[in-house]
C-alpha positions as CSV (number, residue, x, y, z in Angstrom):
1,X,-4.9,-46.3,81.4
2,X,-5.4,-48.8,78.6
3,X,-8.2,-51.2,79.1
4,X,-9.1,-54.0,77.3
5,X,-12.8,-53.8,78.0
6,X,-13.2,-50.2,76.7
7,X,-11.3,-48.2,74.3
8,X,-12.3,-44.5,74.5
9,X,-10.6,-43.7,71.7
10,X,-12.9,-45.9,69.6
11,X,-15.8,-44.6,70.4
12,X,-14.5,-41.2,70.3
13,X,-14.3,-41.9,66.6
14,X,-17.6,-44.0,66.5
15,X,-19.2,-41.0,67.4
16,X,-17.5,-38.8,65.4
17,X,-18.4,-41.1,62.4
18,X,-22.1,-41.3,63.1
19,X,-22.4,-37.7,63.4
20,X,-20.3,-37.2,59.9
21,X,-22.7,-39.6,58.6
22,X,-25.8,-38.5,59.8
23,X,-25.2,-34.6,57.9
24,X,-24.0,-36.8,55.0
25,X,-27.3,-38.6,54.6
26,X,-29.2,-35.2,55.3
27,X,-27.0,-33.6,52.6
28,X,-27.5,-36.6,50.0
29,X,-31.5,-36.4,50.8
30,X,-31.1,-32.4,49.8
31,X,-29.2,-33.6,46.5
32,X,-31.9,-36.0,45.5
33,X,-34.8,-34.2,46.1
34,X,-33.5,-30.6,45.3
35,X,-34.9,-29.4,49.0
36,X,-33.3,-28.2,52.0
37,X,-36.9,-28.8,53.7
38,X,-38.9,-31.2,52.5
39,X,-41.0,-32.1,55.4
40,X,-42.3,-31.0,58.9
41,X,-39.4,-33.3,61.0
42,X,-36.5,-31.0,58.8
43,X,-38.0,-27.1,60.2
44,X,-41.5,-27.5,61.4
45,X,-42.1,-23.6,61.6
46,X,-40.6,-23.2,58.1
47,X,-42.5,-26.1,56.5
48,X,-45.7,-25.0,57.7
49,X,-45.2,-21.5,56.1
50,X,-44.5,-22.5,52.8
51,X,-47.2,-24.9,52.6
52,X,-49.6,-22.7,53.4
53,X,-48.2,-19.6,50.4
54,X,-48.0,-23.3,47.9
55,X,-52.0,-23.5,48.6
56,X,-52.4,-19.8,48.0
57,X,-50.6,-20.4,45.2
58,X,-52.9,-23.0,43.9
59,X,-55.8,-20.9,44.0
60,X,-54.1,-17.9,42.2
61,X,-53.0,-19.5,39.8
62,X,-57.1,-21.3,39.3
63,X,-57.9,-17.9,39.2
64,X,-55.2,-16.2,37.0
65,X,-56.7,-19.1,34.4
66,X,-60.4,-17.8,35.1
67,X,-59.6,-14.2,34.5
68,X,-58.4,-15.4,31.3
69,X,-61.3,-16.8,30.4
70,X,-63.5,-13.7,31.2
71,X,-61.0,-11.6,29.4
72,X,-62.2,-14.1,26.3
73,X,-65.5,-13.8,27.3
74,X,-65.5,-9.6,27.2
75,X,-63.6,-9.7,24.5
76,X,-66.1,-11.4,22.4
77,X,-68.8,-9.3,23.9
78,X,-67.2,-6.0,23.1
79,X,-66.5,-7.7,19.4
80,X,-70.5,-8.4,18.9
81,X,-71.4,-4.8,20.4
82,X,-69.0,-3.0,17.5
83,X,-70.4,-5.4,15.3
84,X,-74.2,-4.4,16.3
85,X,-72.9,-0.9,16.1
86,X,-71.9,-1.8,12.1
87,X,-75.2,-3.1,11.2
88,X,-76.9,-0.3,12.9
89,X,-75.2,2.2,10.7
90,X,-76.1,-0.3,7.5
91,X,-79.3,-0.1,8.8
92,X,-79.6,4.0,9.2
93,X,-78.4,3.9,5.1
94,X,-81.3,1.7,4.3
95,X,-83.9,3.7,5.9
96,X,-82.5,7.2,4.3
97,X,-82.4,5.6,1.0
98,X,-85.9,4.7,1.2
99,X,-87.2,8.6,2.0
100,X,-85.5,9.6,-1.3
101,X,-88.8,9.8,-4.0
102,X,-89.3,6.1,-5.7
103,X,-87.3,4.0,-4.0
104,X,-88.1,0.4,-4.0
105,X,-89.2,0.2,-0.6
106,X,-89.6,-3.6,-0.8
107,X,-86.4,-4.5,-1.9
108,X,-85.1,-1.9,1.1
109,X,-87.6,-4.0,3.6
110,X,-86.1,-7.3,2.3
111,X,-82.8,-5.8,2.6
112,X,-83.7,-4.6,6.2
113,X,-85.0,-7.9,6.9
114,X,-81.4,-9.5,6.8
115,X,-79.8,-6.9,8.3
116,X,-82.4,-8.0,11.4
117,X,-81.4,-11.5,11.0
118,X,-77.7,-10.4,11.1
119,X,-78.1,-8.9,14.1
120,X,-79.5,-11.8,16.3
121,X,-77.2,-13.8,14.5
122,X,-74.7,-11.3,16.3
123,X,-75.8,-12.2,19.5
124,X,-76.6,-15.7,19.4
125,X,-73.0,-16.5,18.7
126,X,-71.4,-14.0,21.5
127,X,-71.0,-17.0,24.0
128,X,-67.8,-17.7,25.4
129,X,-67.5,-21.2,27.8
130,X,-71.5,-21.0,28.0
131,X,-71.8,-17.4,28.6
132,X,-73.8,-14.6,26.7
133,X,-73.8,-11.2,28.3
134,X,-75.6,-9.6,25.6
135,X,-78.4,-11.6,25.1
136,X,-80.3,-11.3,28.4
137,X,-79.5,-14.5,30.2
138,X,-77.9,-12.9,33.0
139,X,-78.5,-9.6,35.0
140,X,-74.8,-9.1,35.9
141,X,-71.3,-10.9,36.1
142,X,-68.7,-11.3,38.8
143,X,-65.4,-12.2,37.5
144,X,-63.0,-13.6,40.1
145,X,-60.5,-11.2,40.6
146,X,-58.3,-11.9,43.5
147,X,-58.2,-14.2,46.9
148,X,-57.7,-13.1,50.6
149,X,-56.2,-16.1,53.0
150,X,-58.4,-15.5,56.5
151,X,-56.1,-18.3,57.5
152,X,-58.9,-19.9,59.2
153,X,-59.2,-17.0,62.1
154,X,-61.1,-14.6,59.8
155,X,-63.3,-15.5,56.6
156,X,-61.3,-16.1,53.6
157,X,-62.6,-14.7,50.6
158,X,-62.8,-14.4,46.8
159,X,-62.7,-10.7,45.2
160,X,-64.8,-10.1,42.2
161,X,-64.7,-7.8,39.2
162,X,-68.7,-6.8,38.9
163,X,-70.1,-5.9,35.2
164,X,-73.7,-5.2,35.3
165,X,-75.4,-6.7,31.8
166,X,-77.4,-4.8,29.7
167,X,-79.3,-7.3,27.1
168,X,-79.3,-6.4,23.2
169,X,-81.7,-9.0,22.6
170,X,-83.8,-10.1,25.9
171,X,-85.0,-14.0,26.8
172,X,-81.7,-15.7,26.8
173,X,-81.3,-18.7,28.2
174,X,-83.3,-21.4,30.4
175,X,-84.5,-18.5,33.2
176,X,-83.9,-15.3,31.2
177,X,-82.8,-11.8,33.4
178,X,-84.5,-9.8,30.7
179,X,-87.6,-10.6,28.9
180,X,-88.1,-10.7,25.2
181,X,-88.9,-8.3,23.6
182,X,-87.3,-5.6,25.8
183,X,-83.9,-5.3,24.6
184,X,-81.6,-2.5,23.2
185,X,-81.9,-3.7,19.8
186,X,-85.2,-4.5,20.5
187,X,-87.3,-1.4,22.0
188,X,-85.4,1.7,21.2
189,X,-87.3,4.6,21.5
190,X,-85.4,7.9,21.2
191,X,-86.8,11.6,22.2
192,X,-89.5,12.6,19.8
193,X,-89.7,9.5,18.1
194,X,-93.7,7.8,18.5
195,X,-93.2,4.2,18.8
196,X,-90.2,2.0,19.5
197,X,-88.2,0.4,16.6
198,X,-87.4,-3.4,16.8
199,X,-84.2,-3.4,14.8
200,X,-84.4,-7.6,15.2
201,X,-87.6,-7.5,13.0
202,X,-87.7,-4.9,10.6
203,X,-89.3,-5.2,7.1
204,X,-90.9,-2.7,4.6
205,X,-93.2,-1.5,6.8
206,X,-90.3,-0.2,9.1
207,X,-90.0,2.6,6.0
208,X,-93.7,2.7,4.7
209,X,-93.9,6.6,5.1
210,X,-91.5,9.2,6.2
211,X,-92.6,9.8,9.7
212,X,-91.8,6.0,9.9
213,X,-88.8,6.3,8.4
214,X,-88.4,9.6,10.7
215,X,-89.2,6.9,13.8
216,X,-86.7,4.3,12.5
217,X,-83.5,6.9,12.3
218,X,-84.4,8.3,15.6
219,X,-84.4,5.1,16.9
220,X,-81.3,3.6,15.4
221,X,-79.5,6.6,17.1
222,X,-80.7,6.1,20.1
223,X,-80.0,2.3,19.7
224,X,-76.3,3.3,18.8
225,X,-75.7,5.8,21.5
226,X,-76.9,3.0,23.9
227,X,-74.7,0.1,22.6
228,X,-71.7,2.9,22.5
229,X,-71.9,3.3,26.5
230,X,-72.2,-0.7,26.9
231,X,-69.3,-1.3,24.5
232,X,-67.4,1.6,26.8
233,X,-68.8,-0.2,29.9
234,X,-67.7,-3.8,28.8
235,X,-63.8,-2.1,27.8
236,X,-62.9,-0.4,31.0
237,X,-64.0,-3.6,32.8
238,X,-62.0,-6.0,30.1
239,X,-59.3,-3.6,30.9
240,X,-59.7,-3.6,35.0
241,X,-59.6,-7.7,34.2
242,X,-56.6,-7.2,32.0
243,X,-54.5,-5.4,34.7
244,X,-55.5,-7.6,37.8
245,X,-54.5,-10.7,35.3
246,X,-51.1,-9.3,35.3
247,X,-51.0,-8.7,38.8
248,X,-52.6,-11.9,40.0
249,X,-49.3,-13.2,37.7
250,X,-46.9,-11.3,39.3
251,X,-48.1,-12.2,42.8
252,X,-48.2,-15.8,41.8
253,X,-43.9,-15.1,40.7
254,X,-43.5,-13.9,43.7
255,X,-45.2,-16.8,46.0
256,X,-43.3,-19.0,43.9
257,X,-40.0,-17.0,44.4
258,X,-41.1,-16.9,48.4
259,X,-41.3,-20.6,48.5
260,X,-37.7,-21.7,46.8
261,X,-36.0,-19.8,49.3
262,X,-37.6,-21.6,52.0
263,X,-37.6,-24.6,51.3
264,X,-35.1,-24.9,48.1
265,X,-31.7,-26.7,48.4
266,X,-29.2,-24.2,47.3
267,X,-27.1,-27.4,45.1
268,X,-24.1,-25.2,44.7
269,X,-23.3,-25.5,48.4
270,X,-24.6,-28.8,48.8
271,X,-22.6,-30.2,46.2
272,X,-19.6,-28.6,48.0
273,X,-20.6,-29.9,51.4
274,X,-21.0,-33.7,50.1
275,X,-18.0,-33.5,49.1
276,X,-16.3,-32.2,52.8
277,X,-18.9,-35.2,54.2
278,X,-17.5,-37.7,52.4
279,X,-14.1,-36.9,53.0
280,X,-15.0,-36.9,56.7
281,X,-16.4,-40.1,56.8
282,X,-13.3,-41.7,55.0
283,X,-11.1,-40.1,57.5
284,X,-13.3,-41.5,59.9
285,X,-13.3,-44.5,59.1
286,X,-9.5,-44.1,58.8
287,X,-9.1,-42.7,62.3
288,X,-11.7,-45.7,64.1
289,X,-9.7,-48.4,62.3
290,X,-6.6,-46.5,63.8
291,X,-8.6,-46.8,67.7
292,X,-9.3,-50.3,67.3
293,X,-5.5,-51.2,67.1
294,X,-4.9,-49.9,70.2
295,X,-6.3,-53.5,72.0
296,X,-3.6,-55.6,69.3
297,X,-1.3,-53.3,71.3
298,X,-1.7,-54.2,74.0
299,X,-1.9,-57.9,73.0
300,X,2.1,-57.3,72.2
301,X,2.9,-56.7,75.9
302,X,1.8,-60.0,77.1
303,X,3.8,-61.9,74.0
């Protein structure tokens, strides 16, 4: 039956036409922006699980760049303990020099004396972003390691990295961990020795006699052997850091990776179905123009 008032052909087409151009605005919006999903309305379930591995993405990635930054820090520490350990040994030479029959022991002291200086000197300057952990400021350190998503039904949390600080020099900073005057470098008694040496204030009378110079050796040993096993302590933990860097890295990769095939618009395909789409849509076109003839059609029968 053909009918003046409705043309079923025509909207057959119409439809067909809107539908055609409906994917081809979807697949020109996944073009533009490069996404397949880009919000809640295109896959809600989808969306919501890549947004929350782009937030735990965020915070690895703050805390890859913190763990570089305690990498610095230990790294500067271990630097200032080998260093210590350098001047120690410099220090050991003076003091046996002295015991050998007329040495100048005041030029030794004054030579002692800088040697001193150079060692607080050491420790001052081991500060990284604010940070000393040789000189007594702070008990211990917890370098952010890793992050754990509770996902809001359990706790989320951050992992640490824990380094107990031993202080060379004590009374760093505003509230000090340590006291002065209770350092490595400052109280170092070894077995047998009397009295305790104070490497960061040594002077002639440090070598006035040979059971003071006797004192100073033992001391200096025992000074070195303690800074050896904090040097040891700060590498294994620079290296524990080190390693959970480079994992925190490749678990970032991977979020990233895990994201772009959720949501990423694979443009190869895309480009390939724009292409049908538009062709559709002319033929549509094409084909509704073709349905709405049908009424000048039947115009010609009347004629």
């Amino acid at each position: 039956m053909s009918s003046i008032l409705t043309n079923p052909s025509a909207i057959t087409a119409l439809q067909s036409l809107r539908a055609t151009q409906h994917a081809l605005a979807n697949t020109q919006k996944e073009v533009s922006t490069g996404l397949k999903i880009s919000s809640a309305a295109d896959n809600a379930s989808t969306w919501s699980i890549a947004e929350t591995m782009k937030s735990d993405q965020g915070v690895l990635s703050t805390i890859g760049d913190s763990m570089t930054v305690s990498s610095s820090l230990l790294n500067i520490a271990q630097t200032a303990v080998t260093n210590a350990i350098s001047v120690l040994n410099n220090i050991k030479s003076a003091v046996a020099q002295a015991a050998q029959p007329g040495a100048d022991t005041a030029k030794i002291g004054t030579s002692l004396t800088g040697l001193s200086n150079q060692l607080k000197s050491i420790v001052a300057s081991a500060s990284f972003n604010g940070l000393n952990i040789l000189d007594g400021s702070q008990s211990s350190f917890a370098f952010i390691a890793s992050y754990t998503d509770g996902g809001g039904s359990t706790a989320s949390a951050l992992n640490t990295i824990n380094l107990t600080a031993t202080a060379l020099i004590g009374g760093g900073g505003a509230s000090p961990a340590v006291a002065a005057g209770s350092g490595i470098l400052e109280a170092a008694q070894g077995t047998g020795a009397t009295a305790a040496t104070d490497f960061t204030n040594l002077s002639a009378t440090d070598v006035a006699s040979n059971a003071v110079i006797t004192d100073s050796l033992t001391n200096a040993d025992k000074a070195i052997s303690d800074l050896t096993k904090y040097a040891a302590q700060i590498g294994a933990t620079q290296t524990t850091v080190t390693g959970q860097a480079a994992f925190v890295k490749t678990l970032n990769e991977a979020l990233t990776n895990g994201v772009s095939s959720l949501v990423d618009a694979d443009m190869n395909e895309a480009s390939t179905r724009l292409q049908a789409l538009q062709t559709q849509q002319q033929l549509g076109v094409q084909s509704l123009s073709i349905a709405n003839q049908n009424s000048q059609i039947i115009l010609k029968l009347f004629q």
